[in-house]
C-alpha positions in Angstrom: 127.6 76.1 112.4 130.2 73.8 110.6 127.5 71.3 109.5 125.4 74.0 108.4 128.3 75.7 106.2 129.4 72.8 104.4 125.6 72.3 102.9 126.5 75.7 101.1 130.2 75.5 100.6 132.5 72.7 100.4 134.2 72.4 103.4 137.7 71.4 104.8 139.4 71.5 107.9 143.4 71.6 107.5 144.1 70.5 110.9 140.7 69.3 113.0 142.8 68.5 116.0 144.1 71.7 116.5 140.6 73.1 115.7 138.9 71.2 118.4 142.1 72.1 120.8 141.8 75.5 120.3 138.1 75.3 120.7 137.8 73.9 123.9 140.3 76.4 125.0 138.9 79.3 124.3 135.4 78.2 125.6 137.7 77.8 129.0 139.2 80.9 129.1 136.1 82.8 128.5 133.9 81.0 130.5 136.3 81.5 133.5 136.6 85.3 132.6 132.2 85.1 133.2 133.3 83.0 136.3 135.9 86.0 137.8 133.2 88.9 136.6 130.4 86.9 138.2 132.2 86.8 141.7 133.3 89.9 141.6 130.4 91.8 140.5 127.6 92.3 143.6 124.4 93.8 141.4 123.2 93.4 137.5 124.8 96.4 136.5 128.6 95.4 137.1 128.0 92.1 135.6 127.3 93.8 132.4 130.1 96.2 132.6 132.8 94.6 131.8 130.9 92.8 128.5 129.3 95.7 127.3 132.9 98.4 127.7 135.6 95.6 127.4 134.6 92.1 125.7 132.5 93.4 122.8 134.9 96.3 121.4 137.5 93.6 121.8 135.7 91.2 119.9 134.8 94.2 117.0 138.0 95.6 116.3 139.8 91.9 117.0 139.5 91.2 113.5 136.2 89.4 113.3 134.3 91.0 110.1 137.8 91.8 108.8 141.5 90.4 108.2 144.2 92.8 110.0 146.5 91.8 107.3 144.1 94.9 105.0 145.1 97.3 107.5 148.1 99.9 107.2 150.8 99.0 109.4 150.3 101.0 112.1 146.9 99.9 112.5 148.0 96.5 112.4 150.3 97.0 115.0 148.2 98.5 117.2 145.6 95.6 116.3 148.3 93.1 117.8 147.8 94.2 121.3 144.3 93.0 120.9 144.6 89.6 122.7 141.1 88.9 120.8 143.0 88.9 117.5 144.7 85.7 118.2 141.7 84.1 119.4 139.7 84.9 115.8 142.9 84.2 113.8 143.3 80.7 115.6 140.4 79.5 114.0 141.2 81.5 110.2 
């Protein structure tokens, strides 16, 4: 996606390192959150329960198609208990 953007936009990264850090840990943490769901669900339709009722409003309301700093403080502060927010603003 990175190669892609920078034919369109010029593109910097202020601190690579930490970029590629935070990347790889991230891709950890959620791919041993599929790992715990996938041993504790017995049948299709658990597996998809968590995802579908937990991850994905996470992910929405985490701040991905928006910066929380637009929001009125009480939303913000509410946002903040989103532990999805600090995963999206890692990489802002």
């Amino acid at each position: 996606m990175l190669v892609t953007a920078g034919l369109f936009v010029p593109l910097q990264l202020a601190h690579p390192w930490w970029t590629i850090i935070f990347l790889l840990l991230m891709s950890l943490t959620f791919s041993l959150l599929g790992f715990i769901i996938g041993i504790w669900a017995d049948g299709f339709e658990k597996l998809q329960m968590i995802p579908l009722l937990i991850i994905t409003p996470l992910g929405f309301l985490g701040g991905s198609f928006y910066s929380i700093d637009i929001l009125p403080p009480f939303w913000r502060a509410v946002a903040l208990f989103n532990p999805v927010v600090y995963l999206i603003n890692g990489f802002r």
